[in-house]
N, C-alpha and C positions, 0 to 999 in steps of 0.2 A: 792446178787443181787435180790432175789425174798422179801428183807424188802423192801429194794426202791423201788421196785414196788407197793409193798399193799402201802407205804409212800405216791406216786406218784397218786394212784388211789384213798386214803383217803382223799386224800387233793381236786380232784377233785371233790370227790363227795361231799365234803365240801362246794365246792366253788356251783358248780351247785344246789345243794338248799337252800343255800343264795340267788344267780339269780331268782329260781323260787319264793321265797317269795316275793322277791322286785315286781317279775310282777306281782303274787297274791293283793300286796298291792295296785300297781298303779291301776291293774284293778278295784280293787271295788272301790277305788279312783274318779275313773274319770266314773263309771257306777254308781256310788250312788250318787255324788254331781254334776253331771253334769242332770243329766234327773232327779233327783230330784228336783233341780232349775231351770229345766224347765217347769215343771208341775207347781211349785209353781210361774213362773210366766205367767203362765195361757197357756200354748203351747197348750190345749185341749179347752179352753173354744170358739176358735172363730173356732170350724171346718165347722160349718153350713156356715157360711159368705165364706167359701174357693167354696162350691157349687154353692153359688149366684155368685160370682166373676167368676165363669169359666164359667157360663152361660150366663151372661155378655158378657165374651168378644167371647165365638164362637155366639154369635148374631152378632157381630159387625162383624167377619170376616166370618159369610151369608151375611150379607149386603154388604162389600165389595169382596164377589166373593172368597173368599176363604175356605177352606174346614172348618170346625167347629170343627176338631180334632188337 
């Protein structure tokens, strides 16, 4: 009884960090080629222009009466 056991617990612990590599893999996966091709197509270079655009439009909604936030 107490072989199937260690048997039973070896094998999950088997299993459980096979799982944890797969997530280790996906995550740097999807944190390395995704925001690195982001940067690489320019997600930093227009943030100035996001200032002018919000200034832009709470002008417009002073002008039309509503609040600039």
């Amino acid at each position: 009884m107490a072989e199937s056991a260690k048997k039973v617990a070896q094998t999950a612990e088997d299993r459980l960090e096979e799982v944890a590599k797969n997530v280790r893999e996906r995550f740097a996966r999807i944190t390395d080629t995704t925001f690195t091709d982001r940067i690489r197509d320019g997600l930093f270079l227009d943030q100035v222009d996001h200032g002018i655009d919000r200034a832009r439009a709470d002008e417009r909604r002073r002008k039309q009466g509503g609040s600039p936030s």
